[in-house]
Backbone bond lengths (Angstrom), bond angles and torsions (degrees), N, CA, C in turn:
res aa  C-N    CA-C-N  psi(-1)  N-CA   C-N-CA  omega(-1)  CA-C   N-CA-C  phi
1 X - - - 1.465 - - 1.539 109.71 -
2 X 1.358 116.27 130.96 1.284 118.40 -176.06 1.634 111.73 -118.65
3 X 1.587 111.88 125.44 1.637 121.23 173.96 1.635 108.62 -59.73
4 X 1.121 92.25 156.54 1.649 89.33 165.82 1.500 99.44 -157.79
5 X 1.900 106.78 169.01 1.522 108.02 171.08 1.315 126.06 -118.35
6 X 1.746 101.42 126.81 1.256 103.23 -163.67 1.729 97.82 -101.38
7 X 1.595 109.99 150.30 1.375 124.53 173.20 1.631 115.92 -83.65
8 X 1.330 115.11 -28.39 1.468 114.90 166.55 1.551 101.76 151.09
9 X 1.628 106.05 144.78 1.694 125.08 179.44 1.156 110.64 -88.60
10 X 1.473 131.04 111.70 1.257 120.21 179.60 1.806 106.29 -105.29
11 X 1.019 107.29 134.04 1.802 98.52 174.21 1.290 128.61 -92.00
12 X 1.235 146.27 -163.81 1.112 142.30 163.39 1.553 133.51 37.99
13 X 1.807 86.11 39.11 1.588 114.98 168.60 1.133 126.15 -58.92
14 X 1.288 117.21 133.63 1.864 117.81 168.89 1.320 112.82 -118.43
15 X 1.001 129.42 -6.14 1.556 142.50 -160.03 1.807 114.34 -99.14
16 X 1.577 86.23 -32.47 1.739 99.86 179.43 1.335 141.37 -71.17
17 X 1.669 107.09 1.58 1.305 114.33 -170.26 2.057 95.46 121.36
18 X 1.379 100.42 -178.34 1.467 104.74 -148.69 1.594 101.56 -70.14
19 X 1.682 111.19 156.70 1.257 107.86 174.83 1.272 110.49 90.43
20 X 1.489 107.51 165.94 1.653 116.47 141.10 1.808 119.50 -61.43
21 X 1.175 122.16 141.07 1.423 134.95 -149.51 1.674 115.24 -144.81
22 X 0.898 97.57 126.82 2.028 106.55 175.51 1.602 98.92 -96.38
23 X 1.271 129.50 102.35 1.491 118.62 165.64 1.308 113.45 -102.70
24 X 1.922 114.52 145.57 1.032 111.56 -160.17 1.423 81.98 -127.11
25 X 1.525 120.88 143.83 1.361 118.12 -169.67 1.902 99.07 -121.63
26 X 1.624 109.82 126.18 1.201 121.71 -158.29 1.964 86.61 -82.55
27 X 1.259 124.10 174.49 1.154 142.13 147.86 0.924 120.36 -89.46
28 X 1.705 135.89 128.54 1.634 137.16 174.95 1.104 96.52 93.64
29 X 1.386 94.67 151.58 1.786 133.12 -161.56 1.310 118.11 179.55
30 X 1.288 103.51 119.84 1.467 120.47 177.62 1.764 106.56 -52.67
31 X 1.274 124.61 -53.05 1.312 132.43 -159.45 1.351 96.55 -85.22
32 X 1.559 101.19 162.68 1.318 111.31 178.54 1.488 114.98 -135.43
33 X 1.421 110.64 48.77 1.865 121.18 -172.75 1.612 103.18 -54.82
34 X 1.767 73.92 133.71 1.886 81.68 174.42 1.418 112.95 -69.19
35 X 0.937 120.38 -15.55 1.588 130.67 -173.54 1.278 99.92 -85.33
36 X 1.296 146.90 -23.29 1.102 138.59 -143.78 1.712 122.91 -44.82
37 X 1.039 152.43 106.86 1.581 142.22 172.06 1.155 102.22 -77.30
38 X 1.247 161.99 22.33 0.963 156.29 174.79 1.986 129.18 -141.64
39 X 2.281 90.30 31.76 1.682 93.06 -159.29 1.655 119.04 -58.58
40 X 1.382 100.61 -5.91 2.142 110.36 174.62 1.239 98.42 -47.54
41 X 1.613 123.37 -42.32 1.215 106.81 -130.47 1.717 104.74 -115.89
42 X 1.793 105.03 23.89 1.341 106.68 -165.11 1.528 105.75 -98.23
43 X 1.366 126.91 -12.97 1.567 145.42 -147.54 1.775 67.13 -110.65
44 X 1.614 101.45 156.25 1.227 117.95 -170.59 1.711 92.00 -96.51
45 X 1.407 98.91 -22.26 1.753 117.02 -153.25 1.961 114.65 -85.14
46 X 0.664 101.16 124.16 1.740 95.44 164.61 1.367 111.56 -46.85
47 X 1.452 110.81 130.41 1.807 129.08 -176.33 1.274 106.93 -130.78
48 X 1.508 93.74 149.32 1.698 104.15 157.55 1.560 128.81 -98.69
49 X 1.297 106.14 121.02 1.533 102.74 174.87 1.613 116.05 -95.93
50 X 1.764 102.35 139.31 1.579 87.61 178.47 0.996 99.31 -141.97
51 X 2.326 111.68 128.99 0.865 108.37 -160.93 1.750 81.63 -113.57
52 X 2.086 96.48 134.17 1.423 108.06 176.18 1.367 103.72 -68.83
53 X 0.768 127.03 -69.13 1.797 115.41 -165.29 1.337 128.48 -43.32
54 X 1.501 109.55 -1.45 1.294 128.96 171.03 1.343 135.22 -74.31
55 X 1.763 100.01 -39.51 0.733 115.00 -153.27 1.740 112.04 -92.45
56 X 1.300 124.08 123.85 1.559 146.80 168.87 1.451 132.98 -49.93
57 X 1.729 103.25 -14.69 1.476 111.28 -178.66 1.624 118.00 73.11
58 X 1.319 107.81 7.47 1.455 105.43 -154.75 1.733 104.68 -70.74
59 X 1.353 118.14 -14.63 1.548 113.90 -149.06 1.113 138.43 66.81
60 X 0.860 106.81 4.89 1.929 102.94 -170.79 2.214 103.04 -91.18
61 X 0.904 99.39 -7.27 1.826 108.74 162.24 1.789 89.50 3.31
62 X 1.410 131.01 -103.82 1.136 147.87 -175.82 1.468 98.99 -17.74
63 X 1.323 117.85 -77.06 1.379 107.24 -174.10 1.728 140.94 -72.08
64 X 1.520 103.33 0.00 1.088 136.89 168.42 1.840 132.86 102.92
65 X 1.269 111.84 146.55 1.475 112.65 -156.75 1.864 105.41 -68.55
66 X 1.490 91.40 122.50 1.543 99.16 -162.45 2.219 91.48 -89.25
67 X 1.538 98.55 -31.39 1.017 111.85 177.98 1.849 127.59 -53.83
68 X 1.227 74.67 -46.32 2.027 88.95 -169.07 1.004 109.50 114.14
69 X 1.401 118.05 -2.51 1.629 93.92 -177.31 1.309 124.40 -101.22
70 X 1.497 122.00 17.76 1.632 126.80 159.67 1.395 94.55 -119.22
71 X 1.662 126.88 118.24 0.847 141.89 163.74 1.946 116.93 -95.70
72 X 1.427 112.19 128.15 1.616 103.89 -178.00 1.824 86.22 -105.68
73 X 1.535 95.09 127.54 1.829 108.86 173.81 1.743 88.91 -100.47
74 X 1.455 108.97 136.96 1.389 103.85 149.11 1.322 88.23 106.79
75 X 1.998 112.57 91.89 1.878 111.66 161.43 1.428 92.20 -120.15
76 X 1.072 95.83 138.35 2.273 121.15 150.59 1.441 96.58 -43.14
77 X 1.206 106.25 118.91 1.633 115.90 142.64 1.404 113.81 -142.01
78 X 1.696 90.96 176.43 1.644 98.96 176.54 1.692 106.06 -97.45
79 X 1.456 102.86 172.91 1.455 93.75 166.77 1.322 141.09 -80.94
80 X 1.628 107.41 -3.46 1.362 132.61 159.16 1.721 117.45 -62.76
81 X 1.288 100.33 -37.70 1.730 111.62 174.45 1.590 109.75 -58.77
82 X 1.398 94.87 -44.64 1.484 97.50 -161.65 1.608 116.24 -84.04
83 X 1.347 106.51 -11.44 1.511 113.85 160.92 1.366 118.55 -100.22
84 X 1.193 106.56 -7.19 1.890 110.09 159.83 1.786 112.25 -54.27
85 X 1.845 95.89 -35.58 1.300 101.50 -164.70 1.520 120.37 -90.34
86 X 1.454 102.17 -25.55 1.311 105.56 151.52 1.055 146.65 -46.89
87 X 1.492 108.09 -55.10 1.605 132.44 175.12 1.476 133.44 -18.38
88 X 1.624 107.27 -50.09 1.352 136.14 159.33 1.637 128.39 -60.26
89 X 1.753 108.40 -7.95 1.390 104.28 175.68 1.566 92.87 -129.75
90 X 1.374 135.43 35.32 0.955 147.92 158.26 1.760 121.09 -54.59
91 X 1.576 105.66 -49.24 1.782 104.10 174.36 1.517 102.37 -76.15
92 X 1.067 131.69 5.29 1.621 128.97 -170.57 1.803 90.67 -93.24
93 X 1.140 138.81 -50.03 1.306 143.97 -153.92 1.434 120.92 -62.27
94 X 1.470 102.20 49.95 1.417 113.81 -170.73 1.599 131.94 -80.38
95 X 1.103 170.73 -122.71 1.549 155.22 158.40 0.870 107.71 -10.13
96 X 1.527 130.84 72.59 1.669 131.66 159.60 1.653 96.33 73.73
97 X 1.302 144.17 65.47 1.579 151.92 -169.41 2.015 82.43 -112.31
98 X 1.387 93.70 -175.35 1.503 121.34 155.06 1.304 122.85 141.63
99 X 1.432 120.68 -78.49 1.865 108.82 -169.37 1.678 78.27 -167.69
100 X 1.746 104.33 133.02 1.664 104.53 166.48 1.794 87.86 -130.34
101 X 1.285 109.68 128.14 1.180 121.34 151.36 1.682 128.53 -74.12
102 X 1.354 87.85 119.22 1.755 81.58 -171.48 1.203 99.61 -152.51
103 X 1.500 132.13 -177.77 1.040 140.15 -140.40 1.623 140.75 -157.40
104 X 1.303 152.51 -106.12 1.950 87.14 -53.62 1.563 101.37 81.68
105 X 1.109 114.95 -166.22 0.912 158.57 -178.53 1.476 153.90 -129.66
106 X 1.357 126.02 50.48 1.287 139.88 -106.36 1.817 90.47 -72.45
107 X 1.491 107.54 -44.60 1.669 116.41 -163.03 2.006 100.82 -75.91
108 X 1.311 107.69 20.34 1.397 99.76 156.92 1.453 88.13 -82.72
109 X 1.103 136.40 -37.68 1.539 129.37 -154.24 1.772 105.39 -91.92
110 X 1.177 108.11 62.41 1.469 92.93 -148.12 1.853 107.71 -64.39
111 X 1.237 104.32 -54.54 1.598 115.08 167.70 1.223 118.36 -35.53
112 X 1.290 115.03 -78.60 1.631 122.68 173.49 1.708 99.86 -39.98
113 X 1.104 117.25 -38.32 2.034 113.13 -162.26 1.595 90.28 -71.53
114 X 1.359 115.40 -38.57 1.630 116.62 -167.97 1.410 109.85 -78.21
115 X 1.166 139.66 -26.83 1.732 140.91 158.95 1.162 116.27 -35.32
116 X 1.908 99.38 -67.07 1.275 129.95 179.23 1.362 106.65 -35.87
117 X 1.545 128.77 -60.84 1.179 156.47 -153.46 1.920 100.39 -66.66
118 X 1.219 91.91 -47.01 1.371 102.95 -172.11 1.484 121.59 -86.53
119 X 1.373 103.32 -35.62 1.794 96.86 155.36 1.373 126.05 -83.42
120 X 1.238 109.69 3.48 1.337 100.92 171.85 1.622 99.87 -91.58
121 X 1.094 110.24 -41.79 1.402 105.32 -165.28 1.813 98.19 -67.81
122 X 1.025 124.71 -35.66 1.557 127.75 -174.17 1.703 100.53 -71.40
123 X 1.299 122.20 -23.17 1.592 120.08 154.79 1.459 118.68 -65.58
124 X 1.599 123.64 -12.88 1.384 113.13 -161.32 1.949 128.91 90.18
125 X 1.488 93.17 10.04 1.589 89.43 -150.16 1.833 90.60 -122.13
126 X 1.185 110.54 117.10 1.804 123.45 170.44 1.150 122.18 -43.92
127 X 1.416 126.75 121.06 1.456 133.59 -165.03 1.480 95.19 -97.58
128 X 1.314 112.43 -179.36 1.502 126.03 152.55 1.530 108.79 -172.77
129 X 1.220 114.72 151.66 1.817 108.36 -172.37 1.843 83.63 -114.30
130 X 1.440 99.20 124.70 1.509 96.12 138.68 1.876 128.60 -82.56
131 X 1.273 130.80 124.87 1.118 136.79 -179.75 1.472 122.02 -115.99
132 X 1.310 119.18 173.46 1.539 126.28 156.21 1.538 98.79 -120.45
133 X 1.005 124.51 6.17 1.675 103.09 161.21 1.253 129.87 62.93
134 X 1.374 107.04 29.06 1.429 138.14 179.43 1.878 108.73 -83.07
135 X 1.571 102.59 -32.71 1.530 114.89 179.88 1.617 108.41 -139.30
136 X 1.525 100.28 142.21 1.222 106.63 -176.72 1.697 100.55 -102.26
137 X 1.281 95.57 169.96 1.739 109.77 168.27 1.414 113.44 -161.35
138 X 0.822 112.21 82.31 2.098 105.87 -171.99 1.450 106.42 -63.51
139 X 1.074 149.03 -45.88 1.331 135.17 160.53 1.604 123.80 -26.92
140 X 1.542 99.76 -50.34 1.606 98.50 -167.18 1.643 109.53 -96.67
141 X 1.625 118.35 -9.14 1.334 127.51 164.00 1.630 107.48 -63.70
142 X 1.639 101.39 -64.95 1.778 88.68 168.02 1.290 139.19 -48.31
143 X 1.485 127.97 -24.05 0.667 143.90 143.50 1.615 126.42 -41.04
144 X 0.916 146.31 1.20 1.119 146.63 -148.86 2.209 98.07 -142.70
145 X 1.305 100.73 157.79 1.645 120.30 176.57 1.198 111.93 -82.45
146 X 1.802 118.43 -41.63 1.348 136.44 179.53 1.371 114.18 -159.94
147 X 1.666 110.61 156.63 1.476 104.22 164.52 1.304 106.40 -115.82
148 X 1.327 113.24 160.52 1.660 122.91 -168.39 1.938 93.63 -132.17
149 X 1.405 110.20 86.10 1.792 123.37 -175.04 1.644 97.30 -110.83
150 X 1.441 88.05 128.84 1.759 109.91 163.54 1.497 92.34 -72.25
151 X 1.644 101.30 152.85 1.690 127.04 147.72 1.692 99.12 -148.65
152 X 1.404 96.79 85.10 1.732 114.71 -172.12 1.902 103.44 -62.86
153 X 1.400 109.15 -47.08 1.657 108.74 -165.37 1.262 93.04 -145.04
154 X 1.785 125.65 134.66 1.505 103.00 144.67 0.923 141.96 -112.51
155 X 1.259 103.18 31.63 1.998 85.94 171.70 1.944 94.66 -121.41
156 X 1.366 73.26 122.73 1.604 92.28 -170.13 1.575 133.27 -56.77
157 X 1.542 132.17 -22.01 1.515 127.12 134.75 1.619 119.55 -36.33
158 X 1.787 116.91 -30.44 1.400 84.89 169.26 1.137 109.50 -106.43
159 X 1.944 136.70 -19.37 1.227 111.78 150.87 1.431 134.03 -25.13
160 X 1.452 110.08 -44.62 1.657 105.46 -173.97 1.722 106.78 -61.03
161 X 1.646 88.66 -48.42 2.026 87.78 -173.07 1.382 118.67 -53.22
162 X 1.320 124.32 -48.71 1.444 111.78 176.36 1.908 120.67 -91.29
163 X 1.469 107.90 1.46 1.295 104.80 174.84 1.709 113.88 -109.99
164 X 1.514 112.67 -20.28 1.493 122.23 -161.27 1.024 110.35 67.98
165 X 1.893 141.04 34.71 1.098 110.68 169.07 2.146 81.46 -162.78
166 X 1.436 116.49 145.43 1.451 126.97 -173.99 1.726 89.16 -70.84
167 X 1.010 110.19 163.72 1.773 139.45 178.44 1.801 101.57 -94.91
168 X 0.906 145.35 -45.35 0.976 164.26 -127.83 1.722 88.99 -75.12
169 X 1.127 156.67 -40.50 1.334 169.02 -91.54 1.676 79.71 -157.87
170 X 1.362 102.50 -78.11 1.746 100.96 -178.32 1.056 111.40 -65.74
171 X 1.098 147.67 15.11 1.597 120.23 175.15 1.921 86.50 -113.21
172 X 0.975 136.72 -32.09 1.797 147.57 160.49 1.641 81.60 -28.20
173 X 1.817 113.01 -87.32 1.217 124.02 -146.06 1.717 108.83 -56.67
174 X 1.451 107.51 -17.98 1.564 98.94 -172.65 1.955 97.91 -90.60
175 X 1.243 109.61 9.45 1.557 110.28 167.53 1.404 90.77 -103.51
176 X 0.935 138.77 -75.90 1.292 132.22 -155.95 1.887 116.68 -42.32
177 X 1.704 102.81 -34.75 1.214 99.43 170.84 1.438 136.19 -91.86
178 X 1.597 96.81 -9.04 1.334 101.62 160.36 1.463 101.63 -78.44
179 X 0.988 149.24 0.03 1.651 145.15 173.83 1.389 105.59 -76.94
180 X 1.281 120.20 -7.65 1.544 114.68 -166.98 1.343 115.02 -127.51
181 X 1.742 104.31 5.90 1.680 110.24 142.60 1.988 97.00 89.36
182 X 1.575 106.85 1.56 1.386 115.87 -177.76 1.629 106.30 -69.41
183 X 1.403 123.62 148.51 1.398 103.72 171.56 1.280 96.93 -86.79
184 X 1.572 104.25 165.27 1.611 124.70 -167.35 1.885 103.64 -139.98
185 X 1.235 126.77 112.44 1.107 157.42 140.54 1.734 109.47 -66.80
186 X 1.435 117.36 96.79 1.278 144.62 -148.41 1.565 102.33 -107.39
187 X 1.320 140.98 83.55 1.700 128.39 170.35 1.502 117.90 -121.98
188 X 1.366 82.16 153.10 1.704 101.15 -171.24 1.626 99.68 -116.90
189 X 1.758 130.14 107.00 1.308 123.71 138.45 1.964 118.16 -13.36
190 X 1.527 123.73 117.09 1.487 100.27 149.33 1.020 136.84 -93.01
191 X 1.062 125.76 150.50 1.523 115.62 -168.48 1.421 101.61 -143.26
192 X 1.703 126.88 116.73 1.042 135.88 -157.72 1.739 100.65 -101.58
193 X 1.480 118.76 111.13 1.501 135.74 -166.19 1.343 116.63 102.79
194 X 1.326 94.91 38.29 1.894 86.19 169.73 1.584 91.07 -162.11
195 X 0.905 113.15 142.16 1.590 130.95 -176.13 1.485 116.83 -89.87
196 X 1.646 101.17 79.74 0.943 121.02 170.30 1.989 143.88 -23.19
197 X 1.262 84.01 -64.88 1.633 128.14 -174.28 1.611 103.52 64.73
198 X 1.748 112.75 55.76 1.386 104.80 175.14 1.746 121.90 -47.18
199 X 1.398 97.12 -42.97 1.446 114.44 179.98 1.594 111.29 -38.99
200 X 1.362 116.31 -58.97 1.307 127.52 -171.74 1.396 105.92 -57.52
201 X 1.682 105.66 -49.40 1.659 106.27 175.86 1.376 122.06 -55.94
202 X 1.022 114.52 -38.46 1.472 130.20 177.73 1.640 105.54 -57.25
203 X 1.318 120.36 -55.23 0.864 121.06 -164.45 2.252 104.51 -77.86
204 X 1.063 113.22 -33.27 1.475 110.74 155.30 1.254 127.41 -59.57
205 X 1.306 123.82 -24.53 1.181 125.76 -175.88 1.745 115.39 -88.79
206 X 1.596 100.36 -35.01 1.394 105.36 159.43 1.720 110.25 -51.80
207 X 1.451 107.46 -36.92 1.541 88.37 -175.07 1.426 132.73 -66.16
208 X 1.259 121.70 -1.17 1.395 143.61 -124.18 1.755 83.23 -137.28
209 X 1.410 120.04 120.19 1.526 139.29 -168.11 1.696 88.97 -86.73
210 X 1.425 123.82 -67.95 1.505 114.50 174.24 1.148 129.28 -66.43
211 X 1.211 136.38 31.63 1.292 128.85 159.35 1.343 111.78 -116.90
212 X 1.491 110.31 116.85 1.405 121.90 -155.79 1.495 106.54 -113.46
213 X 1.400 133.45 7.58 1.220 142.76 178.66 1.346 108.35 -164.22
214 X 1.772 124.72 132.83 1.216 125.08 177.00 1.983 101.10 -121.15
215 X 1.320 100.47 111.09 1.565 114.32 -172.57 1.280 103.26 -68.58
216 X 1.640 168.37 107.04 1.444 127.71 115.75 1.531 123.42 -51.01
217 X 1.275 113.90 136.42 1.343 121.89 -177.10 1.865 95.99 -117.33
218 X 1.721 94.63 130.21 1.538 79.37 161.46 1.595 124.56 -112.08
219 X 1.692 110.16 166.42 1.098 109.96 -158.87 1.732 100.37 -72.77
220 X 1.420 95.30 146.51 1.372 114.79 155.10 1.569 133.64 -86.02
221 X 1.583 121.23 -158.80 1.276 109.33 158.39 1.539 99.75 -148.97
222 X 1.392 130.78 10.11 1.508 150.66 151.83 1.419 91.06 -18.57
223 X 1.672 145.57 -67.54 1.096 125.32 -165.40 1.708 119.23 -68.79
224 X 0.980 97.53 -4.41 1.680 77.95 -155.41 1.329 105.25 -90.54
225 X 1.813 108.44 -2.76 1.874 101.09 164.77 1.510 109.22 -76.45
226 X 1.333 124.53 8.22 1.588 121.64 -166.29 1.755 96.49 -113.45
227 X 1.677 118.56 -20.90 1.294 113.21 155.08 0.724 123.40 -71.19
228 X 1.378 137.01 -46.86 1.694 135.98 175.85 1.839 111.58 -37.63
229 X 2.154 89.17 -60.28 1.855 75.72 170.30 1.134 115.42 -88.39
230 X 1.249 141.03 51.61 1.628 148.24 132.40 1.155 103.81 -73.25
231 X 1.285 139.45 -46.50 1.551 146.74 -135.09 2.163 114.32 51.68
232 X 1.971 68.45 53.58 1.725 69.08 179.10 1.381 91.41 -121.21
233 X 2.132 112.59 166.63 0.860 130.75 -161.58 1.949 101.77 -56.87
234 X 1.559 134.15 -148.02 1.132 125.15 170.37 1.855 79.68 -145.45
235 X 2.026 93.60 139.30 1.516 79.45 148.68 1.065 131.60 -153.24
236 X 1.588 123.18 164.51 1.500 109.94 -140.46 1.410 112.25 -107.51
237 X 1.610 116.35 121.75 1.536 127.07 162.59 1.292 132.78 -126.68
238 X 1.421 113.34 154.59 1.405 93.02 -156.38 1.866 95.94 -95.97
239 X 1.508 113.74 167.10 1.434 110.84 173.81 1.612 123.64 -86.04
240 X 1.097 111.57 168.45 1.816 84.00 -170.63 1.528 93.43 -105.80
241 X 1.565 122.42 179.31 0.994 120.20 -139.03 1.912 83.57 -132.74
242 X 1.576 123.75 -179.99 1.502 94.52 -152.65 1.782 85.96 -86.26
243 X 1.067 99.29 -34.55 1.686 95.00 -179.79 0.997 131.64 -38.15
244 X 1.699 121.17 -27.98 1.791 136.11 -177.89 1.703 89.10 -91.03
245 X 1.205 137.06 -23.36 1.512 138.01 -176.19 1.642 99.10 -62.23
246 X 1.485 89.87 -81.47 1.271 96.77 174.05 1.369 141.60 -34.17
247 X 1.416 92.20 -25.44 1.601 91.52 -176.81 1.646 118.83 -82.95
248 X 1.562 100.23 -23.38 1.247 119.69 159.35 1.589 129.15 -47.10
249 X 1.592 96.66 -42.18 1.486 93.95 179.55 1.503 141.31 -35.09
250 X 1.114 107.34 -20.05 1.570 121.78 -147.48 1.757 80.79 -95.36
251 X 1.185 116.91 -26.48 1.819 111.66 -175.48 1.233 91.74 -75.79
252 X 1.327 145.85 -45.92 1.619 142.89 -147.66 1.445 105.44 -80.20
253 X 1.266 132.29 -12.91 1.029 134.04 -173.79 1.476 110.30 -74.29
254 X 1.831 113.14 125.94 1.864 117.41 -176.86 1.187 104.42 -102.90
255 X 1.081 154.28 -71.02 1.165 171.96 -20.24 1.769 161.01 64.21
């Protein structure tokens, strides 16, 4: 049996793939998107967040923030824990609903992700991994109802610049998993000032028989109060507006 660290279970997801949804958000991530909304969950490690405006002056730090404003991201569990926690949003999992592991990066955890995988499924209850597709696993992809894979940028000099890592690996892995007949839920972050090449993606993804939905998501700025209490830098993008969405649409289209 293998522990792993989870960043936090949120329930009563709509955003995660089909249905009502239990998402469990892994710790660690290969990538390092400047955009990221989710920077808790990039450190493999348990952190403290501290949010100043929270905070009451009271002193009691040592005995713990009654306030909220020192948050610890990142507890050890087993994979028995984490389907304890599921369990309870089980009658909710209605039109294709269930549990998406995501992250982070869930397949750093690959063992712990495969337990997970397996008691849920030995409960009856539909998995799905959200990924970036940085690592493959054909065991634990088959395993799975659906996959939910980023293709953030493609042409890979500027993938590397705003992610730290080339595309070239992921754009392989999103063939390889369409080779294995898995459905694939396909999204791209937008990010308005950087030259995407949604078009191009769009047009790869059409090539691709399992990918049965192409997401644009647009960017937010929800993370960057969770950098501040990191004591990380802030960085700045703008959101797109519905008109730059829209205009996009015409790439998202599969079939």
């Amino acid at each position: 049996m293998a522990d792993g660290i989870i960043a936090d279970i949120q329930r009563a997801s709509f955003h995660d793939g089909y249905g009502i949804r239990t998402t469990v958000f892994f710790k660690g991530c290969p990538l390092r998107c400047e955009w990221c909304h989710n920077p808790e969950c990039i450190s493999p490690r348990p952190q403290q967040l501290f949010y100043a405006d929270k905070c009451i002056g009271c002193g009691g730090c040592a005995e713990g923030c009654y306030a909220g404003a020192r948050v610890v991201c990142g507890r050890e569990m087993t994979a028995a824990e984490v389907l304890e926690q599921i369990l309870p949003d089980r009658p909710y999992y209605r039109d294709g609903g269930g549990v998406t592991f995501s992250g982070g990066e869930p397949l750093m955890q690959r063992e712990f992700l495969a337990e997970c995988i397996a008691l849920c499924k030995e409960a009856g209850i539909s998995c799905a991994v959200e990924t970036c597709l940085l690592y493959f696993d054909e065991d634990i992809f088959r395993s799975l109802d659906f996959v939910m894979a980023d293709l953030k940028i493609w042409d890979s000099a500027t993938h590397k610049k705003y992610t730290g890592v080339g595309n070239e690996r992921i754009i392989e892995n999103f063939k390889r998993l369409n080779a294995l007949a898995v459905p694939i839920i396909a999204r791209t972050p937008v990010i308005p000032g950087i030259d995407q090449g949604i078009d191009r993606i769009g047009e790869f993804l059409r090539s691709l028989d399992n990918v049965k939905k192409y997401e644009l998501l647009p960017y937010h700025s929800m993370g960057n109060a969770k950098r501040v209490a990191l004591g990380e830098p802030l960085t700045e993008f703008s959101v797109p507006d519905k008109e730059y969405m829209k205009e996009l649409e015409k790439y998202a289209y599969i079939r």
